[in-house]
C-alpha positions in Angstrom: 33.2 -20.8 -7.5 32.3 -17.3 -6.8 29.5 -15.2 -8.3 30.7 -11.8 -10.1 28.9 -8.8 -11.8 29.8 -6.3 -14.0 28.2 -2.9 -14.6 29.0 -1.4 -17.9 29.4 2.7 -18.0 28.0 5.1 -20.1 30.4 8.0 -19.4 30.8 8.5 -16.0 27.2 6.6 -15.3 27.1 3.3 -14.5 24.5 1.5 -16.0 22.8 -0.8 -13.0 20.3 -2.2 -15.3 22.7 -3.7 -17.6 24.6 -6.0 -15.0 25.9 -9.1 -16.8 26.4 -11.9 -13.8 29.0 -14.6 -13.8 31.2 -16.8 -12.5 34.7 -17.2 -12.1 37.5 -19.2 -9.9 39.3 -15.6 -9.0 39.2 -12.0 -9.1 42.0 -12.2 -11.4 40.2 -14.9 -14.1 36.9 -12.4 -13.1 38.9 -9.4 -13.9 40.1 -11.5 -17.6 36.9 -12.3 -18.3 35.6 -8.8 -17.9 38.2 -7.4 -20.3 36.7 -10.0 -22.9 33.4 -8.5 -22.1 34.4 -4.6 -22.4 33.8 -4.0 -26.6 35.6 0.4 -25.8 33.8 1.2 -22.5 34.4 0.5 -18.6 33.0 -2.0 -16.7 33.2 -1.9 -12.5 33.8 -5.4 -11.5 31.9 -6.5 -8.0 31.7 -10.2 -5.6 29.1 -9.2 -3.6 29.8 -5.8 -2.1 33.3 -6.0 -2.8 34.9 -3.8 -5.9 37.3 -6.4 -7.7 37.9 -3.8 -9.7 37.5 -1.5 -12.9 38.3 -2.7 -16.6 38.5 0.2 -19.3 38.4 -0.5 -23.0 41.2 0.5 -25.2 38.2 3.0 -27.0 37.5 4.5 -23.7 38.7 7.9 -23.8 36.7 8.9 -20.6 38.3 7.0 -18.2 38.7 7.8 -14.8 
């Protein structure tokens, strides 16, 4: 299974030193599992150097 990472934001700055790594079967369970993770913010979803994608919170009122 492939390794993700997600780096939360802090308005527009993501926060690099808070990556939370783990694993899912495809970007769309990685992308499911990131919403779980979220708690009002954004997080930028990556596999490597690919962007899965980005996951705003439903208390995000910054998002791009």
């Amino acid at each position: 299974m492939p390794d993700y990472r997600a780096y939360p934001f802090l308005g527009k700055a993501r926060l690099a030193a808070l990556r939370i790594d783990f694993v899912a079967q495809t970007d769309a369970d990685a992308l499911d599992q990131a919403k779980r993770l979220v708690h009002g913010h954004k997080l930028e979803v990556w596999q490597g150097t690919r962007r899965v994608g980005l996951v705003r919170g439903s208390a995000d009122t910054n998002a791009e």
